[in-house]
matplotlib code that plots the C-alpha trace (Angstrom):
import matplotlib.pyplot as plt

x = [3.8, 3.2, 6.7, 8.5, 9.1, 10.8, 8.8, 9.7, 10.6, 7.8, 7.2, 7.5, 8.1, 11.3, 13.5, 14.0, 13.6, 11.5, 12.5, 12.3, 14.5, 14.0, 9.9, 8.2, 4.1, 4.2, 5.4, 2.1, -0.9, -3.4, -1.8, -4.3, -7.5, -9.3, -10.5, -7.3, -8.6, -7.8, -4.9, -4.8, -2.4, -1.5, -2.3, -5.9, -6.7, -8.7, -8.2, -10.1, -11.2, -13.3, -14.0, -12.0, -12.2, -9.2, -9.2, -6.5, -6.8, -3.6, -2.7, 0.2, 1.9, -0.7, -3.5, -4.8, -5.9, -3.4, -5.2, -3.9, -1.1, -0.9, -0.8, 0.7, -0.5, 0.1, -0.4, -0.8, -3.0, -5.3, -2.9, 0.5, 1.6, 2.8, 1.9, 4.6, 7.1, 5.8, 5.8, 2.5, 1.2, 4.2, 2.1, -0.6, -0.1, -3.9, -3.7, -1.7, -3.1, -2.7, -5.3, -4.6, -6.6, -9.6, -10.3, -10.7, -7.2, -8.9, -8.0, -9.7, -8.9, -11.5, -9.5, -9.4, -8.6, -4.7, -3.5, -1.4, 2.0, 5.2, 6.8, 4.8, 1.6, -1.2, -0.3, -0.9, 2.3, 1.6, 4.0, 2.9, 4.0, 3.4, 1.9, 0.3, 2.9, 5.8, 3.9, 3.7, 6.7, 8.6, 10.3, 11.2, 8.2, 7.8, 6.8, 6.9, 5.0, 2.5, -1.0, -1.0, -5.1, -6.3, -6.2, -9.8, -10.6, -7.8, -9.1, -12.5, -11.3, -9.0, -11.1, -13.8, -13.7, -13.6, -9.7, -7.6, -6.9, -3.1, -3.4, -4.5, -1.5, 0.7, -1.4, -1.3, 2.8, 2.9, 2.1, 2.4, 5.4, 7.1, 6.8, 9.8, 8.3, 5.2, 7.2, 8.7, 5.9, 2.9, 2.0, 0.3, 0.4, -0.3, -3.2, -6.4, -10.1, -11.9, -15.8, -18.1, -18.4, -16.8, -20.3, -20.5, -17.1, -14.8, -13.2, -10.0, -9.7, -6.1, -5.3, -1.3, 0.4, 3.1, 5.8, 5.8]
y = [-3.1, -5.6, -6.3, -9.3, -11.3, -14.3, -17.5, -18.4, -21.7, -23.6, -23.2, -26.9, -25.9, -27.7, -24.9, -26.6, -30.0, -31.2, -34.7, -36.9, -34.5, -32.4, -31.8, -30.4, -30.4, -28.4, -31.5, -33.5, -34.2, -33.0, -29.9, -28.2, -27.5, -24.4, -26.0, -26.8, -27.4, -31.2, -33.0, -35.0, -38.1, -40.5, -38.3, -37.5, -35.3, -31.6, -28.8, -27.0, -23.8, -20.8, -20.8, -18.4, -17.8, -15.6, -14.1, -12.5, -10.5, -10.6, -7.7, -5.7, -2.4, -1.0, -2.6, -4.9, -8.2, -10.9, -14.0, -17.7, -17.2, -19.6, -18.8, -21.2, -20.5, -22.0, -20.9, -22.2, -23.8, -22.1, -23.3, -21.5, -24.9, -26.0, -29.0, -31.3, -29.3, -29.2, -32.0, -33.9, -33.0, -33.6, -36.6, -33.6, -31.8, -29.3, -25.8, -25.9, -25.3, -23.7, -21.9, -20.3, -16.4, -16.1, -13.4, -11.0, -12.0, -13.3, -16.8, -18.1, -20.2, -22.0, -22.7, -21.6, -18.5, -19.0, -18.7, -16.0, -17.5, -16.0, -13.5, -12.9, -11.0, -12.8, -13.9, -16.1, -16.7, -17.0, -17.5, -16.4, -18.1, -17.1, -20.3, -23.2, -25.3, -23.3, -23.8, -27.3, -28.4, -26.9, -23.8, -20.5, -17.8, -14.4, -13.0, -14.3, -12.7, -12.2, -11.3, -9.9, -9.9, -7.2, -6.6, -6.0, -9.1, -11.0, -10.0, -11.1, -14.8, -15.2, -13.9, -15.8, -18.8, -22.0, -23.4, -20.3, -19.7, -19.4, -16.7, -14.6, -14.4, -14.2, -11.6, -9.3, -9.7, -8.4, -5.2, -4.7, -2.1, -4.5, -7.6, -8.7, -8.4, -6.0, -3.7, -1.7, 0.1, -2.0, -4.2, -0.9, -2.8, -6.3, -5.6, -7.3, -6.1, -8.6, -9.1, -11.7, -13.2, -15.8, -17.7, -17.1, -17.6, -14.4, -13.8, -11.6, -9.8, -8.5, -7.3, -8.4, -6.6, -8.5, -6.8, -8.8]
z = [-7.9, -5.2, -3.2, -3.6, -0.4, 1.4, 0.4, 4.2, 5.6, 4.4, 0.8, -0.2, -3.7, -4.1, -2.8, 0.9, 2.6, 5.6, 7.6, 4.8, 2.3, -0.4, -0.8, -3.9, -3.6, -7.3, -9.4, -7.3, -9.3, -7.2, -6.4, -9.2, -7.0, -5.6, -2.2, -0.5, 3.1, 2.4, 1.9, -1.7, -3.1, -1.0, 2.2, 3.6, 6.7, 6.6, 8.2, 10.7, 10.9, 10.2, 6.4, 4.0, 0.5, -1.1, -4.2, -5.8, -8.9, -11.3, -13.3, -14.8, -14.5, -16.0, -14.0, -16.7, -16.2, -16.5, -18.4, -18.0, -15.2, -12.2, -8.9, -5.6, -2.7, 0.8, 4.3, 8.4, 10.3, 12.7, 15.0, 13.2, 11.4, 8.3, 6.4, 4.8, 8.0, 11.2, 13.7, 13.7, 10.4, 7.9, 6.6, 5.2, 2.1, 2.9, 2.9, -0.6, -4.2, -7.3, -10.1, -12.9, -13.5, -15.7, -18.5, -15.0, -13.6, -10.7, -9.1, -5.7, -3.1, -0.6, 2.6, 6.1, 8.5, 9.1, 13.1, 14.0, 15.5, 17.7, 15.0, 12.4, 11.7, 10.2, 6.1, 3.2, 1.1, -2.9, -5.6, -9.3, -12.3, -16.3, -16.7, -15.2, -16.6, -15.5, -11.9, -11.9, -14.0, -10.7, -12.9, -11.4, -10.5, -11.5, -8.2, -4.7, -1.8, 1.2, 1.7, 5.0, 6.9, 8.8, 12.1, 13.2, 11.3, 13.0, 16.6, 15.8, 15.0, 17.3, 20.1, 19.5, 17.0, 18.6, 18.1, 17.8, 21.1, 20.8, 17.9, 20.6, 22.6, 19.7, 17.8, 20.8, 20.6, 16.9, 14.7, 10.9, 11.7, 14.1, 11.2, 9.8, 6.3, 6.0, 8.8, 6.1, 4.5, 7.0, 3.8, 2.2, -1.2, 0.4, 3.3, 1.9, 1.9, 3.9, 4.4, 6.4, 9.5, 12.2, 11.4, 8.0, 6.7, 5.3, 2.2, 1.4, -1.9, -2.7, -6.1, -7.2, -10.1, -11.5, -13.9, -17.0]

ax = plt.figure().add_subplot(projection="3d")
ax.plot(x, y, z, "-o")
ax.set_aspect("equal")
plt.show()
C-alpha cells in the first residue's frame, strides 16, 4: 500500500489558514481542471517552469483499477513556494487541481517541475478521495501522501533549466534517507518513473493503491 503522509503546511484544503484565515481551494469552482499551471477564480498569474505531466494510477489492495475516485493534488514553485501561503504569491491559487480516475485508474496533471527547497527532497503532495464530490464538498480523504521525484532527474533540472537555481543548493543538502518523510523506507512505494527531457518537458508515472 502506498504510505500515508503529513499533508504538510500548505494543503489549503480547509485543514489550516494563511494571512487572511482559514483557506479551502477544494470548495472553489475551478479547482476541477487537469492543467493547473494557472491560477483560476478571481486570481490570474502562471507559473513558470520546465513542463510536467503527472499521472497517477489508482488502484486497490489487489491492484485493480479504481474507477471514478478524485484525486487533489498540489505542489511548489520552481522556486520552493506555495500558493495561497507564501509571501508574494498568496494572491495565486496555480499549481492546485483535482481529476477524478478513468476506467484505467489513471488521473493526470499538466503542471510544472517543483523546486527543491531547505529540508525536503523533491515532492508532489496528493490527497485521494472516493469521490469527486467528497473532494470538493471539503469531506475527509481516504489517503493522503507524497510523490517523491528522482534524483538524476532532479539534478538534470536544477542544474540546468533556466530559473531553478536555488534547488541546487538545497538538493545537494538533502537525501531520500535524510527526508523527514520518505527517510524511512527512501519513498520505495512513492519514487516515480520519470521520462523526457529539460527541453521537451517530463512526465512522472506513480501508481497509488488505496485500501478501500
Amino acid at each position: 500500500m502506498t504510505p500515508e503522509e503529513t499533508a504538510g503546511p500548505y494543503p489549503g484544503d480547509g485543514t489550516n489558514s494563511n494571512s487572511s484565515g482559514l483557506v479551502n481551494v477544494l470548495t472553489q469552482s475551478g479547482i476541477v481542471r487537469s492543467d493547473i499551471t494557472s491560477s483560476f477564480g478571481s486570481y490570474s498569474g502562471t507559473a513558470a517552469g520546465v513542463p510536467l505531466e503527472i499521472v497517477l494510477t489508482l488502484t486497490d489492495a489487489s491492484c485493480q483499477p479504481l474507477e471514478g475516485y478524485a484525486v487533489y493534488l498540489w505542489h511548489c514553485t520552481r522556486d520552493g513556494l506555495y500558493s495561497l501561503y507564501s509571501s508574494g504569491i498568496t494572491a495565486q491559487n496555480y499549481l492546485r487541481g483535482v481529476q477524478v480516475s478513468d476506467a484505467n485508474g489513471q488521473i493526470t496533471f499538466t503542471s510544472i517541475f517543483p523546486g527543491c527547497y531547505s529540508g525536503r527532497w523533491p515532492h508532489i503532495h496528493f490527497e485521494v478521495y472516493s469521490s469527486l464530490a467528497q473532494a470538493v464538498s471539503g469531506n475527509n480523504d481516504i489517503k493522503t501522501s507524497q510523490l517523491a521525484l528522482p534524483s538524476a532527474v532532479c539534478s538534470t533540472v536544477y542544474a540546468t533549466a533556466s530559473g531553478y537555481s536555488s534547488s541546487l543548493g538545497n538538493f545537494g543538502s538533502i537525501t531520500l534517507a535524510t527526508d523527514n518523510v520518505f527517510g524511512e523506507d527512501s519513498a520505495a512505494h512513492q519514487l516515480a518513473t520519470v521520462t523526457g527531457s529539460v527541453s521537451a518537458g517530463y512526465t512522472a508515472a506513480l501508481q497509488v493503491s488505496v485500501a478501500v
